[in-house]
C-alpha positions in Angstrom: 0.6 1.4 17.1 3.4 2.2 19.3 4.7 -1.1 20.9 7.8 -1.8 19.3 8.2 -5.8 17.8 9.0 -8.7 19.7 13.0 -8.3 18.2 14.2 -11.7 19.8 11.6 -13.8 19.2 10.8 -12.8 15.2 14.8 -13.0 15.3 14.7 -16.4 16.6 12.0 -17.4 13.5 13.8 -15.0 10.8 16.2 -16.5 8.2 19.8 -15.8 9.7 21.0 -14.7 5.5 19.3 -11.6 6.5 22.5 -10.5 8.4 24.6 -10.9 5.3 22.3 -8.5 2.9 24.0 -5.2 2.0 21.5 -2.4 3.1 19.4 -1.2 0.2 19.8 2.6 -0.2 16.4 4.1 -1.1 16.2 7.7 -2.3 13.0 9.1 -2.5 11.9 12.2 -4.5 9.4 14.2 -3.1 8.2 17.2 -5.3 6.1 20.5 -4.2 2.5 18.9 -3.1 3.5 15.6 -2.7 1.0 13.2 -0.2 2.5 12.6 3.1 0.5 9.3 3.4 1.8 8.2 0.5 5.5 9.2 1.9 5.0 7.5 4.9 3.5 4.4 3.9 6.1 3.4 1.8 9.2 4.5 4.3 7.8 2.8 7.2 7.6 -0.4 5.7 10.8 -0.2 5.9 11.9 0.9 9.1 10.0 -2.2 10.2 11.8 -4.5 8.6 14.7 -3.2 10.0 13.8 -3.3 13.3 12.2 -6.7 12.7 15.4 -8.5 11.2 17.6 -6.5 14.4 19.8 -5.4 11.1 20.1 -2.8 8.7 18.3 -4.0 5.3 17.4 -0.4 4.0 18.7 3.0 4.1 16.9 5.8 2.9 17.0 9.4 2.3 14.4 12.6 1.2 15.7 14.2 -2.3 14.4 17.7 -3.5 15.1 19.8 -6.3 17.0 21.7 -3.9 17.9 21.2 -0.4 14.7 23.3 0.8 12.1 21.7 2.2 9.4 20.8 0.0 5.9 21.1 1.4 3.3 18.8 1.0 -0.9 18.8 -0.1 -1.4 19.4 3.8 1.3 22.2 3.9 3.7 20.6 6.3 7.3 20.9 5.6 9.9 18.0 4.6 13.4 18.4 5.5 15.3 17.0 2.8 18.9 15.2 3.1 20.2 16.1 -0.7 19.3 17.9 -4.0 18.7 15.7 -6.8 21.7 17.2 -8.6 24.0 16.3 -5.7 22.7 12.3 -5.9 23.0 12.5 -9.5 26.8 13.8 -9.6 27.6 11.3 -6.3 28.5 13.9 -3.8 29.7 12.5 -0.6 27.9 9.5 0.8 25.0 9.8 -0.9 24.4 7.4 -3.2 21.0 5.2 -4.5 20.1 1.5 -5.4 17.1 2.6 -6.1 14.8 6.3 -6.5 11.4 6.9 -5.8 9.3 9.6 -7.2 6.3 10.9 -4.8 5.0 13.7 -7.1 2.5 16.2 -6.5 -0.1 18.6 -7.9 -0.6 19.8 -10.5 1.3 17.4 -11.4 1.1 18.7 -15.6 3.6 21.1 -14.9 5.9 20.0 -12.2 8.1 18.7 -14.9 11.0 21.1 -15.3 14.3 20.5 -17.3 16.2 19.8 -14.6 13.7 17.5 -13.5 13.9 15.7 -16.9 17.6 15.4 -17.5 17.7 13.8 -13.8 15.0 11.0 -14.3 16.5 10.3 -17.5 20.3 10.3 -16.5 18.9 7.8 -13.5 17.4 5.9 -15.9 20.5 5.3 -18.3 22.6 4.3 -15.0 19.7 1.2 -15.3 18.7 2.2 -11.2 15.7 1.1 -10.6 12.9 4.1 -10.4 9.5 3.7 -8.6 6.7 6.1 -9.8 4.2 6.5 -6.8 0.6 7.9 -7.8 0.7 11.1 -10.3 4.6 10.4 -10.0 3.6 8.0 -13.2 2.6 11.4 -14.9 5.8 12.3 -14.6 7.6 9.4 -16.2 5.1 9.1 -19.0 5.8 12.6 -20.0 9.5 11.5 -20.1 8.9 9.5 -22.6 10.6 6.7 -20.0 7.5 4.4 -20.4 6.8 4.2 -23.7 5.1 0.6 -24.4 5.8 -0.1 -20.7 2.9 -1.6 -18.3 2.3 1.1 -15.4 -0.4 2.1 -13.1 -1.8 5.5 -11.8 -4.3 6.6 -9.2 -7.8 5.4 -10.3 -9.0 9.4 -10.6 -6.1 9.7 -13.2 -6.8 6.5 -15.2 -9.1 7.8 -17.8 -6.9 10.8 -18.6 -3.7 9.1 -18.8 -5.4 6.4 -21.2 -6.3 8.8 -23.4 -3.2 11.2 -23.2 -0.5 8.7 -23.2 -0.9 6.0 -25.8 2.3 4.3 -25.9 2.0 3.3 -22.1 0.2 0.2 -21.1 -2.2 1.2 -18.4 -3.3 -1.2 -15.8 -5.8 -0.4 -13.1 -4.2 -2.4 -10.2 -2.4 -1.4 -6.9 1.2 -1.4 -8.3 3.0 -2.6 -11.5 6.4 -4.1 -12.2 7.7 -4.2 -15.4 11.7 -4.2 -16.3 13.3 -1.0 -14.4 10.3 0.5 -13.9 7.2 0.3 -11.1 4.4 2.0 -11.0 2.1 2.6 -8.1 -1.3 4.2 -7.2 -0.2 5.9 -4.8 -1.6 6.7 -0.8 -2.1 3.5 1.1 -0.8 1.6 -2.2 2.5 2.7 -1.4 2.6 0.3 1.4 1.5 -2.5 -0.8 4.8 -1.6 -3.1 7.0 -1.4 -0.1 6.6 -4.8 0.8 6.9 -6.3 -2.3 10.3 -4.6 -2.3 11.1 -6.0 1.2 10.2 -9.6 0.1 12.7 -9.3 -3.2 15.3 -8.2 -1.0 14.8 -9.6 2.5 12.8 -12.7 1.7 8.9 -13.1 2.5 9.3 -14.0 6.3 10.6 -10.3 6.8 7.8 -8.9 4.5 5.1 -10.8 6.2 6.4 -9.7 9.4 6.3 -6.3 8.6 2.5 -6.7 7.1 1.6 -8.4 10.4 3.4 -5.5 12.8 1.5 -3.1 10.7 -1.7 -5.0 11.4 -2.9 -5.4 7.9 -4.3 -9.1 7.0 -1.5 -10.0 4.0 0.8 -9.2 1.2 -1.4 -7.9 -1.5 -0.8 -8.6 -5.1 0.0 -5.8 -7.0 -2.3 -6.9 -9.6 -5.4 -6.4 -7.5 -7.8 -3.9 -8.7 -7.3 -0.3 -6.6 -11.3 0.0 -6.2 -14.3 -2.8 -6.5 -16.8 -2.4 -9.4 -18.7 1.5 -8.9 -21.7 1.3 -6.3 -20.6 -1.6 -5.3 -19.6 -1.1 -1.8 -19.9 -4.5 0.6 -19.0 -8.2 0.8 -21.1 -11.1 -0.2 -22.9 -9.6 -3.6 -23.3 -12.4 -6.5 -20.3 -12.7 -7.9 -22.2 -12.3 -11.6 -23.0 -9.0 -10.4 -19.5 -8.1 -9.8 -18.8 -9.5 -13.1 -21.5 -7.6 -14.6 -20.3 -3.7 -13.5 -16.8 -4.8 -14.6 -17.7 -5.8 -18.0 -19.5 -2.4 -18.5 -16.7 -0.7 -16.9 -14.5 -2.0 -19.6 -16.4 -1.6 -22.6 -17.0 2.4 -22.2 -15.8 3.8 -25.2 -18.3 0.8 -27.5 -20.7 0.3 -25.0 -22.4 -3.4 -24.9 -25.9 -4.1 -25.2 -27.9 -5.3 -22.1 -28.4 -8.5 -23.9 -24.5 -8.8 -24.5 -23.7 -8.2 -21.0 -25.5 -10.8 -19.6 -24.3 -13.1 -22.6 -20.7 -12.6 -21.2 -21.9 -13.0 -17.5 -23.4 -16.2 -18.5 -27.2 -15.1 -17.2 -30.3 -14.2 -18.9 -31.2 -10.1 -19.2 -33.6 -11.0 -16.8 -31.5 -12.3 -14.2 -29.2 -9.2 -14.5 -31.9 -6.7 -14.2 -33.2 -8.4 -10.9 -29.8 -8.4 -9.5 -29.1 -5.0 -10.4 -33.1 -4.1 -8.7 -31.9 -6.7 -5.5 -28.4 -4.6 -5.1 -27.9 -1.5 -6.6 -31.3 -0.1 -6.7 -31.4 1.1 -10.4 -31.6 -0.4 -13.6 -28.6 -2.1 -15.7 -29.2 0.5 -18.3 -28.7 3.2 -15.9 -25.7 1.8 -13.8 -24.2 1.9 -17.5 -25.1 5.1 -18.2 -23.7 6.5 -15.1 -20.8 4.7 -15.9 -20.1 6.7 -18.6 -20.7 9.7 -17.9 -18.8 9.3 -14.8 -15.9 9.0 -17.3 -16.6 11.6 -19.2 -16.3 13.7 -16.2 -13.0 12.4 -15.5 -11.7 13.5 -18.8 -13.3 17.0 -18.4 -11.5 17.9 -15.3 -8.5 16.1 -16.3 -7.8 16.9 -19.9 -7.8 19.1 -22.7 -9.6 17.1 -24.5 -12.0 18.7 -27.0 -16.2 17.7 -24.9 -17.1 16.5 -28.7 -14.2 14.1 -28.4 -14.7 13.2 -24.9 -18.6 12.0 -26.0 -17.0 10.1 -28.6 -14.8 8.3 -26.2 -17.7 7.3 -24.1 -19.6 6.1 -26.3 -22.3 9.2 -27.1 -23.1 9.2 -30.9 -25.4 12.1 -30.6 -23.9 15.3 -28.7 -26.8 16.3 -27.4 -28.0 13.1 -25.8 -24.6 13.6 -23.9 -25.2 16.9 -22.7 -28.5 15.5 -21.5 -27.1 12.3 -19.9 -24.7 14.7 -18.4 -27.2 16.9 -16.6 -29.3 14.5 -15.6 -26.4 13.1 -13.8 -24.1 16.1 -12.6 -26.6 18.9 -12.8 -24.6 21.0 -14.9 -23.8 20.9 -18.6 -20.2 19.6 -19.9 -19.3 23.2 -21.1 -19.8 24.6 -17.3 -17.9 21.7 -15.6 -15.0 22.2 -18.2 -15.2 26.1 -16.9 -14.4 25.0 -13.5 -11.3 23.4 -14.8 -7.9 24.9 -13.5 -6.5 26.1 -15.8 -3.1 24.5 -15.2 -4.5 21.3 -16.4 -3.7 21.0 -20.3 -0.1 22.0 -20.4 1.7 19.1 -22.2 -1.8 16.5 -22.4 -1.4 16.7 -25.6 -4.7 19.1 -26.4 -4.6 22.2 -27.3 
């Protein structure tokens, strides 16, 4: 969309204090391989509300490690407007209310000393620090969010569960808690973005922005990043949903059918017709897909011993996970570990 807002009339409707707000000076991170849709769909937000209030709300600039441009996942270039050692020593103008990590891949070793002492030394000035997607990584390995609620994107969540225990891992769009956010990255960003214009702006501005943007409303960050797996349109039984959630949540112990269904508050009857209705498999299936889907997961993004990885999935027997494993992947645990990487294990915590 092209077609700039309607400045006088939203002005007209906006809440004059808007004009009294000191502008919020944004400094965004970017690392090597860093998503430009994640980039741009948190700056934008912004720009909008400043064209929407006719006043400047936010500032922002790009960081790097150095001042050369850092190239992102589709290999186009971003200029950058300061090092991260010039913010953090206060050269010139540049200064930050806030920073805001866009990290890359692999992300397991983009975390460099320099990178380390910089997070850290933000973090002691008490700025506020937004982690967006595999940025969380980043701040975990810091040690920065020890026993702190955070969120990652949902292809990360298994790994970083079982890598970084003291972190409270949340599957939702973005989490708040104290000096840190967390975010799951790409469109998510957006969703983070607002919530920031709201705090400072007020949620006129922020719903302004979400209606220029064409998207329906403010999301929570607490919503879930994905719906239940297989479950991909509107207007299923809710006790469906209900269902693929519970078993989503109990991998690691699995449920019996008959417990499921308990906690859904249906018979094991009516769960296996909804599950024949909707997702064209049995309950027992959908479960066991479920958890060898997260196995997976924690092949290709851990170190994680494939004895271990059974265990944490539920498998009691190593070859009945081998066999689940084929059945569903067509290849065995030991060849889809072969295919890993091999940057990913440095600093997972496996060796």
């Amino acid at each position: 969309m092209n077609a700039p807002p309607n400045i006088f009339a939203l002005q007209a409707l906006a809440p004059t204090e808007t004009a009294a707000l000191r502008p919020l000076d944004v400094a965004v991170l970017v690392l090597s391989g860093f998503s430009h849709l994640a980039l741009h769909a948190y700056i934008e937000p912004l720009r909008m509300a400043n064209a929407i209030a006719g006043v400047s709300l936010f500032r922002w600039s790009i960081i790097g490690t150095s001042k050369q441009p850092v190239e992102g996942t589709n290999g186009l270039a971003m200029a950058v407007d300061t090092s991260m050692d010039e913010l953090s020593a206060g050269m010139g103008d540049r200064r930050a209310d806030q920073v805001v990590l866009i990290a890359g891949e692999p992300v397991e070793r983009q975390l460099s000393p320099q990178l380390n002492t910089f997070l850290r030394a933000i973090a002691r000035r008490g700025i506020p620090i937004s982690a967006i997607g595999t940025g969380t990584w980043l701040l975990a390995q810091t040690g920065l969010l020890a026993d702190t609620r955070c969120t990652i994107h949902w292809s990360r969540l298994a790994a970083f569960s079982e890598v970084f225990h003291t972190s409270r891992i949340r599957d939702s769009l973005f989490v708040k808690d104290g000096q840190y956010s967390t975010c799951a990255g790409e469109l998510a960003a957006f969703d983070l973005a607002v919530d920031l214009i709201g705090s400072h702006a007020g949620g006129f501005i922020a719903q302004e922005v979400c209606r220029h943007a064409t998207v329906e409303g403010q999301r929570s960050g607490s919503k879930r990043q994905t719906g239940p797996s297989r479950l991909a349109f509107a207007g299923v039984s809710p006790k469906l949903e209900l269902a693929m959630r519970t078993m989503e949540e109990n991998v690691e112990f699995p449920l019996s059918l008959g417990e499921v269904a308990q906690r859904v508050g249906i018979s094991r009857r009516q769960l296996e017709r909804l599950f024949a209705a909707h997702i064209g498999i049995t309950p027992v299936r959908h479960y066991l897909r479920i958890r060898v889907e997260h196995a997976k997961r924690l092949i290709e993004g851990t170190r994680m011993p494939i004895i271990d990885i059974a265990m944490a999935c539920g498998f009691i027997s190593a070859s009945h996970f081998a066999k689940s494993f084929r059945d569903f992947n067509g290849i065995s645990p030991q060849k889809c570990r072969a295919k890993v990487p091999s940057w990913v294990g440095p600093g997972l915590g496996y060796t």
